[in-house]
Biopython code that builds the backbone (N, CA, C, O; Angstrom):
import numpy as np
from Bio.PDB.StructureBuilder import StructureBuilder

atoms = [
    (1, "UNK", "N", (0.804, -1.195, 0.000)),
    (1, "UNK", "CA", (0.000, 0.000, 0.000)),
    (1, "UNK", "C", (0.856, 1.272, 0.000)),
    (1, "UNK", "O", (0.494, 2.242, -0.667)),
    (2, "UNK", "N", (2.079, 1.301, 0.791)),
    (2, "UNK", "CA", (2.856, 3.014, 0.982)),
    (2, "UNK", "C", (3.362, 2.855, -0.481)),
    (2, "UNK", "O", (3.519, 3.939, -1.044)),
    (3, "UNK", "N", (3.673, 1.679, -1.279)),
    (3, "UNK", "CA", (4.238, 1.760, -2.295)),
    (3, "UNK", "C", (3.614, 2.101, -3.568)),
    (3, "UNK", "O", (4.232, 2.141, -4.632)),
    (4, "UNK", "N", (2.034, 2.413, -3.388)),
    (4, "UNK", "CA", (1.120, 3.001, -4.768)),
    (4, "UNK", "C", (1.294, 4.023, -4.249)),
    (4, "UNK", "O", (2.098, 4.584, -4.994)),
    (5, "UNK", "N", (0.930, 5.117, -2.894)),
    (5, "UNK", "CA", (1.131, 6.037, -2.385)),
    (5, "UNK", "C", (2.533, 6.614, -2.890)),
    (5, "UNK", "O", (2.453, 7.801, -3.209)),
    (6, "UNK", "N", (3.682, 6.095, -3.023)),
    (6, "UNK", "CA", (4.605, 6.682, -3.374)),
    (6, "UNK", "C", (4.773, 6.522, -4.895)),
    (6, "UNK", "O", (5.691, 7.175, -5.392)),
    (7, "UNK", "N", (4.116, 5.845, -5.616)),
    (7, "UNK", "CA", (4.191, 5.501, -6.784)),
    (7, "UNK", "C", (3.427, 6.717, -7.795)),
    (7, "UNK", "O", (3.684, 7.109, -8.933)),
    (8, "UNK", "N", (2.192, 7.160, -6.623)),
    (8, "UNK", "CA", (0.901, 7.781, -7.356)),
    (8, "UNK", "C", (1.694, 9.615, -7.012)),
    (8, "UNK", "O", (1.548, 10.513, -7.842)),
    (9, "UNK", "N", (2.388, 9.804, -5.832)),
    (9, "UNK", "CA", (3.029, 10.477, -5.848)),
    (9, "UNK", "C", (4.013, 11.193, -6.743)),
    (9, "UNK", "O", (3.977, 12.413, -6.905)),
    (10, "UNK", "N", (4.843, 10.442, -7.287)),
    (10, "UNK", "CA", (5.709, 10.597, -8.166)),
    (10, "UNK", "C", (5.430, 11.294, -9.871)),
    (10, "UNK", "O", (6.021, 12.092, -10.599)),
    (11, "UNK", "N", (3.978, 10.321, -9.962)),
    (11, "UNK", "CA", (3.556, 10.434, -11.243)),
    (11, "UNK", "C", (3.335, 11.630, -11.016)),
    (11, "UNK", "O", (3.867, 12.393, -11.823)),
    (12, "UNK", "N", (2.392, 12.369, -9.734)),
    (12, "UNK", "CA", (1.765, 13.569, -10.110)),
    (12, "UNK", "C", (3.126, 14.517, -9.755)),
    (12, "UNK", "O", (2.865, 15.655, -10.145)),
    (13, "UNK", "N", (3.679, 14.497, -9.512)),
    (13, "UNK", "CA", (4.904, 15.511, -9.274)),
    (13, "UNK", "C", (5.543, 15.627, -10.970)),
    (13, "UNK", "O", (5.797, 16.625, -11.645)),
    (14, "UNK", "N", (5.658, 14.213, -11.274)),
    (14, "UNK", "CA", (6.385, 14.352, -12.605)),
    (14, "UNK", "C", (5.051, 15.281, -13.504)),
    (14, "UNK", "O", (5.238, 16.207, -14.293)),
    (15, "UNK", "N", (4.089, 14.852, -13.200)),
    (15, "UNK", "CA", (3.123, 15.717, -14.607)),
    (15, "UNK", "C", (2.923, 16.787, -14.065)),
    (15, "UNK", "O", (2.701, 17.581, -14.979)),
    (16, "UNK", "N", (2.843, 17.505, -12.722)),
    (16, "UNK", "CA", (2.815, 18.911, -12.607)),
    (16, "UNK", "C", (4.455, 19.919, -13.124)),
    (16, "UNK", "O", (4.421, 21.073, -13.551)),
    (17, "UNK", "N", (5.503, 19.242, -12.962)),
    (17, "UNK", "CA", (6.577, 19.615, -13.240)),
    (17, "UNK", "C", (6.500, 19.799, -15.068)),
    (17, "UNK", "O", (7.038, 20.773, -15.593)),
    (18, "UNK", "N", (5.744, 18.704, -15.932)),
    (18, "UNK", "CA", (5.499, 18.738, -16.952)),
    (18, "UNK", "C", (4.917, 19.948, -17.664)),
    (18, "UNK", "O", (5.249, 20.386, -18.765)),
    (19, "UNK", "N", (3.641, 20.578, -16.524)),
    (19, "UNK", "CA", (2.949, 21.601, -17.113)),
    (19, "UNK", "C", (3.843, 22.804, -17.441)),
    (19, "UNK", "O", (3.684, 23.577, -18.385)),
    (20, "UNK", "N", (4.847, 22.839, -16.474)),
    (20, "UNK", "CA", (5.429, 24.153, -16.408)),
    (20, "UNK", "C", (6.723, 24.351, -16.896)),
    (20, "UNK", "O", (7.407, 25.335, -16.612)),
    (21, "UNK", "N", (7.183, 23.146, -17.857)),
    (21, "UNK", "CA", (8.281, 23.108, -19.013)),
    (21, "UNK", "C", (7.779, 24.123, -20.268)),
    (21, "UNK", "O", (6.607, 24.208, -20.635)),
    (22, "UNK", "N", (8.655, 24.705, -20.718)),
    (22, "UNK", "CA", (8.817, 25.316, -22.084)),
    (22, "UNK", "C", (9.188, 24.811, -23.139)),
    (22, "UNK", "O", (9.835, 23.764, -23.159)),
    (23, "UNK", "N", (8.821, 25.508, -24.274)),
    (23, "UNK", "CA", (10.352, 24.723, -25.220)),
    (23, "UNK", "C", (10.717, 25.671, -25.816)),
    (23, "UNK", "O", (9.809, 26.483, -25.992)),
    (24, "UNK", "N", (11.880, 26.014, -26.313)),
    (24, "UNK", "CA", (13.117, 26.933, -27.171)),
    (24, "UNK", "C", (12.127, 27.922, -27.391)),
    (24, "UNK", "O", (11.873, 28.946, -26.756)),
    (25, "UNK", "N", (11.628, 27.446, -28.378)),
    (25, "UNK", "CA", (10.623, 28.481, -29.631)),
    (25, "UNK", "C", (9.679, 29.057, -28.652)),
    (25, "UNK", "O", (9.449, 29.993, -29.418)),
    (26, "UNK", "N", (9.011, 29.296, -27.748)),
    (26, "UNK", "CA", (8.000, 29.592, -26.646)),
    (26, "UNK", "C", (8.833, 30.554, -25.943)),
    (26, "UNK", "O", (8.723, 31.692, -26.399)),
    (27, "UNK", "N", (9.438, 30.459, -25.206)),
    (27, "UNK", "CA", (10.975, 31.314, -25.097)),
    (27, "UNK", "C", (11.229, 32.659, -25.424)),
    (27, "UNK", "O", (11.143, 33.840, -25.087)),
    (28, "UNK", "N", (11.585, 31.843, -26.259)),
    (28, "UNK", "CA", (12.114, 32.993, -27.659)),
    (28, "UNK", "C", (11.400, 34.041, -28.226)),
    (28, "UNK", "O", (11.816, 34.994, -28.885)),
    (29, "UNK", "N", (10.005, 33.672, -27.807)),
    (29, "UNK", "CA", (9.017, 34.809, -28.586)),
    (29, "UNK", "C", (8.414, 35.848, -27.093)),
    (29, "UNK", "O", (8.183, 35.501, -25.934)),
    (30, "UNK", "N", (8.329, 36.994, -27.672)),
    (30, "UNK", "CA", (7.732, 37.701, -26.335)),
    (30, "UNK", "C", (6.637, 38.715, -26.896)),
    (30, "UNK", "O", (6.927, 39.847, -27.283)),
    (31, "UNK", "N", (5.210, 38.131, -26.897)),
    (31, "UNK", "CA", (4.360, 38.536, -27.643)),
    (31, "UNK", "C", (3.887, 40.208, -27.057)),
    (31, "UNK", "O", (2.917, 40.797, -27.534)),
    (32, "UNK", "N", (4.765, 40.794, -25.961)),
    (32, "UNK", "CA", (5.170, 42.025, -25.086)),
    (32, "UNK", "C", (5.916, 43.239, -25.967)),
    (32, "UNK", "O", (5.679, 44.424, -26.198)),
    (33, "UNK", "N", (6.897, 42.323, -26.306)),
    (33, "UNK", "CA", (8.103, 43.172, -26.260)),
    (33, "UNK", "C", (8.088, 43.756, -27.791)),
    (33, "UNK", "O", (8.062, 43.047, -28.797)),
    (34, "UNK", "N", (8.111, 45.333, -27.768)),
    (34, "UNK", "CA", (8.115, 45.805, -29.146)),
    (34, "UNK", "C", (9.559, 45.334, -29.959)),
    (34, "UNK", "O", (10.650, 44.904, -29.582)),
    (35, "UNK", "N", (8.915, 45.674, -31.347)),
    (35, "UNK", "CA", (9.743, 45.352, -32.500)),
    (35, "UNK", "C", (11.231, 46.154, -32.392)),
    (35, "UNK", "O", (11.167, 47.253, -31.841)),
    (36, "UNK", "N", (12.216, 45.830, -32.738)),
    (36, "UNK", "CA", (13.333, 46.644, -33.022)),
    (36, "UNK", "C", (13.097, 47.933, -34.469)),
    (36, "UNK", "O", (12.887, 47.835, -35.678)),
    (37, "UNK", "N", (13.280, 49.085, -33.485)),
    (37, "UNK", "CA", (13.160, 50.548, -33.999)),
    (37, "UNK", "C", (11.430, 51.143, -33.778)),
    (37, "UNK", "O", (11.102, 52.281, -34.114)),
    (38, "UNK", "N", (10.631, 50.313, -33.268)),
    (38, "UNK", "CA", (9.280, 50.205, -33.158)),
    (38, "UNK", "C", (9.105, 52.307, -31.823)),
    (38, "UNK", "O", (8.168, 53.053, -31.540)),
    (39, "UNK", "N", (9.898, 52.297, -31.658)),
    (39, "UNK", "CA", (9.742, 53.342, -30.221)),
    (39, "UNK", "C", (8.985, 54.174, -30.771)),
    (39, "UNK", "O", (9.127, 54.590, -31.921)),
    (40, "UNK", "N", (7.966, 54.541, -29.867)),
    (40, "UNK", "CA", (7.402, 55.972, -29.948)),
    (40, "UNK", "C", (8.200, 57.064, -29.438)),
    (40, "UNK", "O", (8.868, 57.162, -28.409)),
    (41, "UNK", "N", (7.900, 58.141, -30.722)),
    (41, "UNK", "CA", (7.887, 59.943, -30.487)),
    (41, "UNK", "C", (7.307, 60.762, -30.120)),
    (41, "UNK", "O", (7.585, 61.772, -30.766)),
    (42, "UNK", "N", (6.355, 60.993, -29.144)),
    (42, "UNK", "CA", (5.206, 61.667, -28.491)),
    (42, "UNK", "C", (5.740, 63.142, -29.181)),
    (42, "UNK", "O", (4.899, 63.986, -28.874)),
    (43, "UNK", "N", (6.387, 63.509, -29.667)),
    (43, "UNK", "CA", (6.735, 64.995, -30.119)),
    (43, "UNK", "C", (6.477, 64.871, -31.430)),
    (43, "UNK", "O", (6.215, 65.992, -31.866)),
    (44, "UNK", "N", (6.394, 63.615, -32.721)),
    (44, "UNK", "CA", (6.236, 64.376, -33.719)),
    (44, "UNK", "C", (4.189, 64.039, -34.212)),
    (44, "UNK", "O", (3.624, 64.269, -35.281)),
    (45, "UNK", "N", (3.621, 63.447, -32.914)),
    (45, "UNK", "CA", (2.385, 63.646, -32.728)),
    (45, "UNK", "C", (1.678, 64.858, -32.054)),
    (45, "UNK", "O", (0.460, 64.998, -31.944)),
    (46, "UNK", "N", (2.638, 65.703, -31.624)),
    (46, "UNK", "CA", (1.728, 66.918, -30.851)),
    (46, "UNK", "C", (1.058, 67.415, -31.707)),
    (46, "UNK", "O", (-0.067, 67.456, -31.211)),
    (47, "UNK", "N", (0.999, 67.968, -33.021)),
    (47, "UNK", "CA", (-0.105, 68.450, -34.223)),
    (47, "UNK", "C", (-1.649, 67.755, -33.653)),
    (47, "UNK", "O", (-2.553, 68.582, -33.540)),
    (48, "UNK", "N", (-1.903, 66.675, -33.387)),
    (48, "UNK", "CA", (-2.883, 66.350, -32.881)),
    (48, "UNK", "C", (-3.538, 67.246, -31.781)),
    (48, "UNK", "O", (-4.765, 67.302, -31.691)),
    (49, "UNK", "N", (-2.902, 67.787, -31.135)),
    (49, "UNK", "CA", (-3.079, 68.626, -29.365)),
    (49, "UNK", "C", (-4.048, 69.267, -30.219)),
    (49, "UNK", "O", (-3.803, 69.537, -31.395)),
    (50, "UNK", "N", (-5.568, 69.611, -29.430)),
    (50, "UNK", "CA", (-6.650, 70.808, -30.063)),
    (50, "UNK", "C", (-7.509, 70.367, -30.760)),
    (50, "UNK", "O", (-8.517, 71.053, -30.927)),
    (51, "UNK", "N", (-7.391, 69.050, -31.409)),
    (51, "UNK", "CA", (-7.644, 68.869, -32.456)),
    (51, "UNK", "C", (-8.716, 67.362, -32.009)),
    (51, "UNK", "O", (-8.344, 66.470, -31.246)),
    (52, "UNK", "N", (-9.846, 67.408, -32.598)),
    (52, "UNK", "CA", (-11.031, 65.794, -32.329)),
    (52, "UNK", "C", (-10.582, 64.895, -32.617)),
    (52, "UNK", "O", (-10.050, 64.617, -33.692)),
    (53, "UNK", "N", (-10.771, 64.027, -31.336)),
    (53, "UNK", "CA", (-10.293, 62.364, -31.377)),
    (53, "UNK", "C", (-11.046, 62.205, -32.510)),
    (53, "UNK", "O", (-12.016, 62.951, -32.643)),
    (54, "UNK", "N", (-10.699, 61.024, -33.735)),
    (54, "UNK", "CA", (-11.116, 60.317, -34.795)),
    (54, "UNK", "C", (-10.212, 59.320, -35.239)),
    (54, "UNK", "O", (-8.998, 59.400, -35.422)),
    (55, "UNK", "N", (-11.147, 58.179, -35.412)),
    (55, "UNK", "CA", (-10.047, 56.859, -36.185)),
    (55, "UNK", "C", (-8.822, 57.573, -36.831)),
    (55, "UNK", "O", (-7.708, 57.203, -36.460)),
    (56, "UNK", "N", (-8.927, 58.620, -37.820)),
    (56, "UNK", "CA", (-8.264, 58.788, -38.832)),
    (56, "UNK", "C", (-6.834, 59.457, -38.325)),
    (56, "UNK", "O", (-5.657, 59.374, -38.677)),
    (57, "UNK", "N", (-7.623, 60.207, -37.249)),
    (57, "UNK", "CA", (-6.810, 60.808, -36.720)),
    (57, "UNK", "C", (-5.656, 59.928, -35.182)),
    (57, "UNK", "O", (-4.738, 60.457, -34.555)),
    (58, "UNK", "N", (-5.919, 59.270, -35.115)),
    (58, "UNK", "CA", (-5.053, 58.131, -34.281)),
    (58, "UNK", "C", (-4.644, 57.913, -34.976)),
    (58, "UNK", "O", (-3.518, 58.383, -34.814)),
    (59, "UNK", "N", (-4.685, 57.268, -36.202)),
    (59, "UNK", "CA", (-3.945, 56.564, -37.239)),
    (59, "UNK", "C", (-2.666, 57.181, -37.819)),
    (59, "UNK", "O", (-1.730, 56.458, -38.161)),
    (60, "UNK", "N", (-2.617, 58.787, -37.952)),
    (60, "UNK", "CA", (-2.105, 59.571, -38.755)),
    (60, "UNK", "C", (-1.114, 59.619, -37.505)),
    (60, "UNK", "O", (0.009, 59.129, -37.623)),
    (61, "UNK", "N", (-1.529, 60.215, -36.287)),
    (61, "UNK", "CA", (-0.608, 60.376, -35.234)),
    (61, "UNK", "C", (0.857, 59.023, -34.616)),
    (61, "UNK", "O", (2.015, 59.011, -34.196)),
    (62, "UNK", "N", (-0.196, 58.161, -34.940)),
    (62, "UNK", "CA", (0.489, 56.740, -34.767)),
    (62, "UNK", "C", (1.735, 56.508, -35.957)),
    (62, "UNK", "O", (2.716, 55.841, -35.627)),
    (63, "UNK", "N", (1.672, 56.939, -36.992)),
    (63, "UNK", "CA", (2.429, 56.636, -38.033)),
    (63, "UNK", "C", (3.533, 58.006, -37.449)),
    (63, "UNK", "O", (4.640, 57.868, -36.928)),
    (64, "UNK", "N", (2.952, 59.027, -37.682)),
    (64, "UNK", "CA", (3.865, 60.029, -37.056)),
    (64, "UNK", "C", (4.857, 59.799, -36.066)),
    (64, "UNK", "O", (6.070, 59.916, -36.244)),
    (65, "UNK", "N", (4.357, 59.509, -35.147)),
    (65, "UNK", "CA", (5.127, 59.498, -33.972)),
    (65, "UNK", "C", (5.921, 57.447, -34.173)),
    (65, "UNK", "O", (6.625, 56.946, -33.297)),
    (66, "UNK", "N", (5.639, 56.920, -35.107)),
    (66, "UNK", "CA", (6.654, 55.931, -35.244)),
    (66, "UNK", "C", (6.077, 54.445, -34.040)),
    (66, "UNK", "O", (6.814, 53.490, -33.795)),
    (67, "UNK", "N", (4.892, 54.578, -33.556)),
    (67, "UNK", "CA", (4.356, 53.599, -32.842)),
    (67, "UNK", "C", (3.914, 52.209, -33.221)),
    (67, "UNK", "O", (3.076, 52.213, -34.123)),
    (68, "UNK", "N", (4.097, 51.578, -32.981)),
    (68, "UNK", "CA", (3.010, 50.100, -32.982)),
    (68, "UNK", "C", (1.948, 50.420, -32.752)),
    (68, "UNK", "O", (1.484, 50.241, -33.877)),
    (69, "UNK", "N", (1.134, 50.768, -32.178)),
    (69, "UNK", "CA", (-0.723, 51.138, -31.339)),
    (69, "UNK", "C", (-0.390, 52.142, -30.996)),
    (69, "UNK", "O", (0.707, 52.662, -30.791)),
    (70, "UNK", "N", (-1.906, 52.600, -30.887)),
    (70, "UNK", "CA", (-2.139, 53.932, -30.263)),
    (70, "UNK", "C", (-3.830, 53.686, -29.674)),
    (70, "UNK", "O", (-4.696, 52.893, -30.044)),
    (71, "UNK", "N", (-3.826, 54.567, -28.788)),
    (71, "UNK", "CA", (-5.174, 54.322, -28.152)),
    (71, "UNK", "C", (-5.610, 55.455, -27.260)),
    (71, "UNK", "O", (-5.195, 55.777, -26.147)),
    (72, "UNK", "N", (-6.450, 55.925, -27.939)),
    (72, "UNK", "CA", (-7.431, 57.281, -26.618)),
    (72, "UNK", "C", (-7.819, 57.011, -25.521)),
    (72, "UNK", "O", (-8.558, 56.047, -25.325)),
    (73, "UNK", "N", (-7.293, 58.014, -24.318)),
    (73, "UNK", "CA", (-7.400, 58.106, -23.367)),
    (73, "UNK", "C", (-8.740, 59.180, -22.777)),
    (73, "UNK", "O", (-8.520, 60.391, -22.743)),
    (74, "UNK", "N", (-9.699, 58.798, -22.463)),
    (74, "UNK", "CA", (-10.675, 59.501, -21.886)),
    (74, "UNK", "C", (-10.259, 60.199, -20.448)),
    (74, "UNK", "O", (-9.129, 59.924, -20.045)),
    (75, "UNK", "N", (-10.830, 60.819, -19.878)),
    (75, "UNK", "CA", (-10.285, 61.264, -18.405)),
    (75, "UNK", "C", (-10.870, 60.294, -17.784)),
    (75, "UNK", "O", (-10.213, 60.023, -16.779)),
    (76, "UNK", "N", (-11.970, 59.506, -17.911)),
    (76, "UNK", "CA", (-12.454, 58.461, -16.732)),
    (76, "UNK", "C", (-12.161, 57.232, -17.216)),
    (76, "UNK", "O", (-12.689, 56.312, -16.592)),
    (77, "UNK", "N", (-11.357, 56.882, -18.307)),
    (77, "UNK", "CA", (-10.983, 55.580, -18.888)),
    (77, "UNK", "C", (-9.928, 55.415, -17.511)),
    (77, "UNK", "O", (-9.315, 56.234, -16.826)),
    (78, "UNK", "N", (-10.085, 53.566, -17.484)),
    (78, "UNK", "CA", (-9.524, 52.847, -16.322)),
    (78, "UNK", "C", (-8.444, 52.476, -17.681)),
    (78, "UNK", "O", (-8.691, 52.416, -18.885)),
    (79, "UNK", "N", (-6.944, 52.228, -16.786)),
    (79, "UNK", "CA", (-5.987, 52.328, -17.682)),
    (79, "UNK", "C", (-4.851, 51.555, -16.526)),
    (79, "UNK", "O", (-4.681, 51.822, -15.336)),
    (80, "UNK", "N", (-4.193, 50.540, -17.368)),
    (80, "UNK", "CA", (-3.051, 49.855, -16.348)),
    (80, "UNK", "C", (-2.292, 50.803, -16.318)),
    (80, "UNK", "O", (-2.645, 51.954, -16.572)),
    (81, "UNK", "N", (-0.694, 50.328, -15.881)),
    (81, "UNK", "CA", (0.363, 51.313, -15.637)),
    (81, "UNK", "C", (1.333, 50.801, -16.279)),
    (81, "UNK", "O", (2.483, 51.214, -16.124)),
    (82, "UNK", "N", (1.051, 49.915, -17.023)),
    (82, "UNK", "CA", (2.341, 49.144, -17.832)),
    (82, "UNK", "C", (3.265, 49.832, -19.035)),
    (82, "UNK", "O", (2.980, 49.860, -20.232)),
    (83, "UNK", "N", (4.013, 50.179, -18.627)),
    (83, "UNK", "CA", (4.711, 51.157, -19.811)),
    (83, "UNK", "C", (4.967, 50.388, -21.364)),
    (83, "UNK", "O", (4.934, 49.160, -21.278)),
    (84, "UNK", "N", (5.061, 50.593, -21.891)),
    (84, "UNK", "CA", (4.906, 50.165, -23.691)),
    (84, "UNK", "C", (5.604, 51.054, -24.193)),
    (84, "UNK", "O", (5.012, 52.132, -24.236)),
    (85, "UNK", "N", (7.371, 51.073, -24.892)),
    (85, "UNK", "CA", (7.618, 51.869, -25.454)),
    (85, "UNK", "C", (7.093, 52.265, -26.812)),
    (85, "UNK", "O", (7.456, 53.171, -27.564)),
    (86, "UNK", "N", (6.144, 51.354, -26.936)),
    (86, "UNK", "CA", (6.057, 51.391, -28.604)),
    (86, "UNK", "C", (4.406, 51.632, -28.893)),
    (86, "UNK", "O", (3.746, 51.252, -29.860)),
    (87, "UNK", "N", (3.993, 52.378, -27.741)),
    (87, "UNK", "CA", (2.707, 52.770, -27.539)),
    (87, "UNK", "C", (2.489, 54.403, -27.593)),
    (87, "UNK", "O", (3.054, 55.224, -26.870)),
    (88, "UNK", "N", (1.496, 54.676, -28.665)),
    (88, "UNK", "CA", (1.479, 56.186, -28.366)),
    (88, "UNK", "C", (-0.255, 56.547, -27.851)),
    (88, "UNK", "O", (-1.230, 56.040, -28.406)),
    (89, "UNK", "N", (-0.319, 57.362, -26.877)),
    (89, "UNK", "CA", (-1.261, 57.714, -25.321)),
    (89, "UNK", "C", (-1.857, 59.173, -26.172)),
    (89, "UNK", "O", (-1.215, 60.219, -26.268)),
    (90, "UNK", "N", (-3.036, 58.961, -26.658)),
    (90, "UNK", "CA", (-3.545, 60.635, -26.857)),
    (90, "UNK", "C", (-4.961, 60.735, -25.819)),
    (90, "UNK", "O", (-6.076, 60.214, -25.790)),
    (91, "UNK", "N", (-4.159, 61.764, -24.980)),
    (91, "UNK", "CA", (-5.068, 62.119, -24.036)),
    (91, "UNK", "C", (-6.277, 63.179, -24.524)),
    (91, "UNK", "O", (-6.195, 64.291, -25.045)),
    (92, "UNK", "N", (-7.368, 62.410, -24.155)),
    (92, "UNK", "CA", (-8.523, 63.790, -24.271)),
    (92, "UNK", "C", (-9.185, 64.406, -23.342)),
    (92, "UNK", "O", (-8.912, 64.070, -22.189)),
    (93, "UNK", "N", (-10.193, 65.430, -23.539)),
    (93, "UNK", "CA", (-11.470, 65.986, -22.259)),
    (93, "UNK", "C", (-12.255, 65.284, -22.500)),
    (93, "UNK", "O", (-12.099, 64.398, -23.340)),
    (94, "UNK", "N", (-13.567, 65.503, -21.697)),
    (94, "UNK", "CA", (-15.141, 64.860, -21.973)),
    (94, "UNK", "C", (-15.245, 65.300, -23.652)),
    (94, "UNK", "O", (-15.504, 64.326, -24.359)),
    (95, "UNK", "N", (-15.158, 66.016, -24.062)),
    (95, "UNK", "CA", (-15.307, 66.813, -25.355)),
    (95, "UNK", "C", (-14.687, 65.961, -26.349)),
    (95, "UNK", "O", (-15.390, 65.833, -27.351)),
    (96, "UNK", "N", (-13.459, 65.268, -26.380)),
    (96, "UNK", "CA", (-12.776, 64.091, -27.253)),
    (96, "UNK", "C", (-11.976, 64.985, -27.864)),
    (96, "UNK", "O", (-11.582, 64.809, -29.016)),
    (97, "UNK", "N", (-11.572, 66.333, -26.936)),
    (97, "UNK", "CA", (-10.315, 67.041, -27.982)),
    (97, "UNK", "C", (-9.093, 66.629, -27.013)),
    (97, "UNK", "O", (-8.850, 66.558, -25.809)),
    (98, "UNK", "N", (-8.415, 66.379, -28.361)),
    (98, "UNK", "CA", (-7.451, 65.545, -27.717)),
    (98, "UNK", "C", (-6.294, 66.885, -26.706)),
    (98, "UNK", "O", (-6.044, 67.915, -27.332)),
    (99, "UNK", "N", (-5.555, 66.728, -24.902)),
    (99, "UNK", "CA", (-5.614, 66.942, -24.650)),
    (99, "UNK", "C", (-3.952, 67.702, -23.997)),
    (99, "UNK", "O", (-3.544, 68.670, -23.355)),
    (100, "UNK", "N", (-3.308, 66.092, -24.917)),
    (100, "UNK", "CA", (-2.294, 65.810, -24.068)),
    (100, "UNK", "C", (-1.720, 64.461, -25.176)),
    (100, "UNK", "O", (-2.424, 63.508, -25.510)),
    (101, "UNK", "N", (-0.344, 64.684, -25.586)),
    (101, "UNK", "CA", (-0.039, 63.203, -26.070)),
    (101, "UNK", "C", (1.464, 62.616, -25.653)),
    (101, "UNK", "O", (2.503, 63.274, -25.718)),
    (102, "UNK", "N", (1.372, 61.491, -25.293)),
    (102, "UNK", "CA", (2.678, 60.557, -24.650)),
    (102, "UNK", "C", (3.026, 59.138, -24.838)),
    (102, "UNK", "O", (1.999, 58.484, -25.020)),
    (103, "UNK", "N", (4.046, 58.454, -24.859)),
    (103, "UNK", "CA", (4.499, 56.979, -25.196)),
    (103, "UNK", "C", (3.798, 56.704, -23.620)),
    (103, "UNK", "O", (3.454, 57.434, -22.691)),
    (104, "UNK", "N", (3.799, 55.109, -23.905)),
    (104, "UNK", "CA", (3.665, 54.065, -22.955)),
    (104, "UNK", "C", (2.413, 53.174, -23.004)),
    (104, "UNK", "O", (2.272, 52.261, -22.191)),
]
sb = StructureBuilder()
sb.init_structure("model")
sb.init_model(0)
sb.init_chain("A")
sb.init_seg("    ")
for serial, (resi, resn, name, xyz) in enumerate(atoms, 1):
    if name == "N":
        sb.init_residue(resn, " ", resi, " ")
    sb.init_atom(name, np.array(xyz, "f"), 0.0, 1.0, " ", f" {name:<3s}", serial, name[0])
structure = sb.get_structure()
């Protein structure tokens, strides 16, 4: 009997140890981490400042300023703190003029 107990033991140690193996290629990828040269320029998006949030207009700013994403910031939008260099931040008022613009 202690010897299925230690038997049944083992197995589950070996398959929980199993779950939490990687391999190379899994690794290697960091579906996080921006592209090489990817950084945002929050300075050559300020033309936006004054001016109405619009698709078109994220889009234009985003290319500008050299970003991966971009995404409007409302004043009551809930927002992590995770910095993203390759993120460009256009802040607006209740009004959707944009307010304020920054990486992360």
């Amino acid at each position: 009997m202690p010897l299925k107990f230690a038997t049944l033991g083992a197995l589950m140690a070996a398959a929980m140890l199993a779950g939490c193996s990687t391999t190379s290629s899994e690794s290697a990828k960091d579906p996080v981490a921006p592209e090489a040269g990817s950084r945002c320029e929050a300075t050559a998006a300020e033309f936006a400042i004054g001016k109405k949030a619009s698709p078109a207009l994220l889009e234009q700013a985003r290319a500008k300023a050299g970003a991966q994403n971009a995404r409007f910031l409302k004043p009551d939008d809930m927002i992590t703190l995770e910095y993203r260099s390759d993120r460009l931040n256009l802040n607006t008022d209740n009004n959707l003029v944009i307010t304020r613009v920054n990486c992360g």
